[in-house]
C-alpha positions as CSV (number, residue, x, y, z in Angstrom):
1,X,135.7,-25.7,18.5
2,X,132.8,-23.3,18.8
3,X,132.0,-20.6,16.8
4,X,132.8,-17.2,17.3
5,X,129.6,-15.0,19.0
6,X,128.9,-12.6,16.3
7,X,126.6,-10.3,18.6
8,X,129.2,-9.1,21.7
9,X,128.6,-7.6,24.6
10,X,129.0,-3.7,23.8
11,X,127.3,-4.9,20.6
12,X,124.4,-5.6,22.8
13,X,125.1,-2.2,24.7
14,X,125.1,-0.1,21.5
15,X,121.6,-1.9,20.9
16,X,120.2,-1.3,24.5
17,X,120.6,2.4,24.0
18,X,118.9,2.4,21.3
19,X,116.1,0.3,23.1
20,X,116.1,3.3,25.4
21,X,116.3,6.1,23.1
22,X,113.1,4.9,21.0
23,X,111.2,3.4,24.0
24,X,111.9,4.8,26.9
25,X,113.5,3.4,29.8
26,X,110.4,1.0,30.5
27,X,111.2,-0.7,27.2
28,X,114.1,-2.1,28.0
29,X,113.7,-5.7,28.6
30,X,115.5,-8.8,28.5
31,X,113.3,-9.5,25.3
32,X,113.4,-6.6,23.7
33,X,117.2,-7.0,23.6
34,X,117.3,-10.2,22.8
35,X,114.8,-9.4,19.6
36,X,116.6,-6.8,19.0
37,X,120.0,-8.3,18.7
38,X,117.6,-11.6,17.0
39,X,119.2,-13.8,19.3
40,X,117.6,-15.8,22.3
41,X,117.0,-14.2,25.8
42,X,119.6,-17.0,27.1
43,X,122.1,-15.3,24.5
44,X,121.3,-11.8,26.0
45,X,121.8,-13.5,29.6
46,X,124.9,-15.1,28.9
47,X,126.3,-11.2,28.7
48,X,123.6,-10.1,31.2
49,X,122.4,-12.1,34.0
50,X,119.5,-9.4,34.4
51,X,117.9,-6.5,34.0
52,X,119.5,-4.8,36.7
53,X,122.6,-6.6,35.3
54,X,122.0,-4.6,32.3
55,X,121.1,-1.5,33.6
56,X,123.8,-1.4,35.7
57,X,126.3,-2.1,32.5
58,X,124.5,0.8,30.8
59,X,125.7,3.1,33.7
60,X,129.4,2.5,33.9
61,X,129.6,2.6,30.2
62,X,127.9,6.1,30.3
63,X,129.8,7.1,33.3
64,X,133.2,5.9,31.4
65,X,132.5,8.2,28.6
66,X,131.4,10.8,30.8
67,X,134.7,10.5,32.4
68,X,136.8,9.9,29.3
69,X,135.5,13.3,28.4
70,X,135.7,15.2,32.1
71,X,139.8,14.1,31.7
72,X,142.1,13.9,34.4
73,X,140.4,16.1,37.4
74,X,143.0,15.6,39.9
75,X,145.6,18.5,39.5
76,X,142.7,21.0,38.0
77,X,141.7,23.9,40.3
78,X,138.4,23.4,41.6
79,X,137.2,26.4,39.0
80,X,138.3,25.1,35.4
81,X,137.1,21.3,37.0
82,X,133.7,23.1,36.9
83,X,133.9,25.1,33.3
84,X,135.3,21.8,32.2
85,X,132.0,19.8,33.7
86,X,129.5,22.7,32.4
87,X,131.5,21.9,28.6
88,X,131.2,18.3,28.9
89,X,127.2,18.2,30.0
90,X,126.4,20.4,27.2
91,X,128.6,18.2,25.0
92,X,127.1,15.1,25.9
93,X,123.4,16.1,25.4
94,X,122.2,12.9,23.5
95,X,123.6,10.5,25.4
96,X,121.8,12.3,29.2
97,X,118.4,12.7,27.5
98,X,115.4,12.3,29.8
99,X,114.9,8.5,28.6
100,X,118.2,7.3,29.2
101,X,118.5,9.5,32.5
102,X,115.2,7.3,33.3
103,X,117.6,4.3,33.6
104,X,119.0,5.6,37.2
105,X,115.7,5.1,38.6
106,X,116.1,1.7,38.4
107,X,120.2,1.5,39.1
108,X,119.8,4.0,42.4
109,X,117.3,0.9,43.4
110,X,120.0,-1.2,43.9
111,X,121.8,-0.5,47.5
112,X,125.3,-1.7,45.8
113,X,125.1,1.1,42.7
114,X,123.9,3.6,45.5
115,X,127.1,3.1,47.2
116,X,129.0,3.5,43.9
117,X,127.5,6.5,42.5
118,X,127.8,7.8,46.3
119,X,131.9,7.5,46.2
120,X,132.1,9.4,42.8
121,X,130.0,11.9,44.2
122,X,132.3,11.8,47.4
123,X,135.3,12.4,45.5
124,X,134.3,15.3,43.3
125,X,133.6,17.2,46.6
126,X,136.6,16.3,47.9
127,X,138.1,17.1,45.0
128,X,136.3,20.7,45.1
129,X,137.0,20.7,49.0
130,X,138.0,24.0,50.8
131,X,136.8,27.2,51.7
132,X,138.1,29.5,49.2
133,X,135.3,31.5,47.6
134,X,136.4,29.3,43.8
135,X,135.5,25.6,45.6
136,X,132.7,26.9,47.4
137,X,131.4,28.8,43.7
138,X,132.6,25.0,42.5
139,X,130.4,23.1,44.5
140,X,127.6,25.1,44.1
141,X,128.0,25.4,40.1
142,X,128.4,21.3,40.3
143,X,125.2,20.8,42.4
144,X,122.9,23.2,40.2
145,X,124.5,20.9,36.9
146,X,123.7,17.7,38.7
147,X,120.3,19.3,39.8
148,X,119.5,19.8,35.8
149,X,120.5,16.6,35.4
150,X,117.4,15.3,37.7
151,X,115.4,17.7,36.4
152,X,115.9,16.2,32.8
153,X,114.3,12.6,34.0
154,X,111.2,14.6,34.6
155,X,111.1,16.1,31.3
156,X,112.3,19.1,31.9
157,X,114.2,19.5,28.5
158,X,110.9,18.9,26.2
159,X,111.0,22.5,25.2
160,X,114.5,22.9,24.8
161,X,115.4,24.8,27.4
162,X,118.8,22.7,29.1
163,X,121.3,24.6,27.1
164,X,119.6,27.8,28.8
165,X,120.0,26.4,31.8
166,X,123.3,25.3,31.5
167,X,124.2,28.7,30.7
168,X,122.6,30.5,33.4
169,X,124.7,28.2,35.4
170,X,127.8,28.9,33.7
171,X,127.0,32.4,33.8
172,X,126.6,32.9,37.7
173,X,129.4,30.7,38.1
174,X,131.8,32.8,36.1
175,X,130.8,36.3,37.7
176,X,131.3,34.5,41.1
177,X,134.5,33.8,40.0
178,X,134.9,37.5,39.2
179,X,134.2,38.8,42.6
180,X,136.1,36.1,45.2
């Protein structure tokens, strides 16, 4: 009988984060892990094949969370879907800073993740869809949010300023809201 791993796979997850919060995106490594976790680099692979293997479990965990927090979208009008997204972005500051955000340079690399991230994408405009002046507010609010986003992999966010931006967002987005 073998014994039981004590280092698991969301163990190794929790640890990767931090990987990326202290060293950046570029210090993520299969070693780095594995010294991290003080376990072999075959004990890292065993959970992750590779480094794109890695990356790409970093994602979906992020983009679970994300999701855990965005809620059920599906019977939401198109204008609290956005307030909602504005709340959770600014909620989820620490976990979308500009060295973790790094990490989708390397996932968008892979044509298979492109296709993913394309579909979610896909469905949020479908799901903010129509030409009533609140989808079309919607869809712009959601691009400017994802535009920040980008924005924060090139360091935009050294000075503090997202939360400003987020609310100058918020703010055009609610006095559209007022006039259509």
């Amino acid at each position: 009988m073998g014994r039981k791993p004590t280092i698991t796979r969301e163990g190794l997850l929790e640890m990767a984060e931090q990987i990326v919060r202290n060293d950046g995106a570029s210090g993520l490594t299969i070693d780095a892990l594995a010294k991290a976790a003080g376990i072999s680099k075959g004990g890292v692979q065993y959970s992750f094949s590779s480094k794109d293997d890695l990356v790409r479990a970093l994602i979906e965990r992020w983009t679970r969370q994300f999701d855990a927090l965005l809620g059920e979208i599906d019977s939401v009008p198109p204008a609290d879907l956005i307030r909602n997204y504005i709340k959770v972005m600014r909620s989820s500051q620490a976990a979308l800073n500009a060295k973790m955000a790094g990490l989708m340079i390397a996932y968008i690399q892979n044509p298979q993740n492109v296709a993913e991230t394309r579909q979610w994408y896909r469905a949020m405009f479908e799901r903010l869809g129509g030409g009533a002046s609140d989808a079309k507010a919607a869809r712009v609010a959601l691009l400017a949010v994802e535009g920040l986003f980008l924005l924060r992999i090139a360091g935009i966010d050294e000075d503090g300023e997202w939360s400003g931006f987020l609310d100058d967002v918020e703010s055009v987005f609610e006095r559209l809201m007022e006039i259509g």
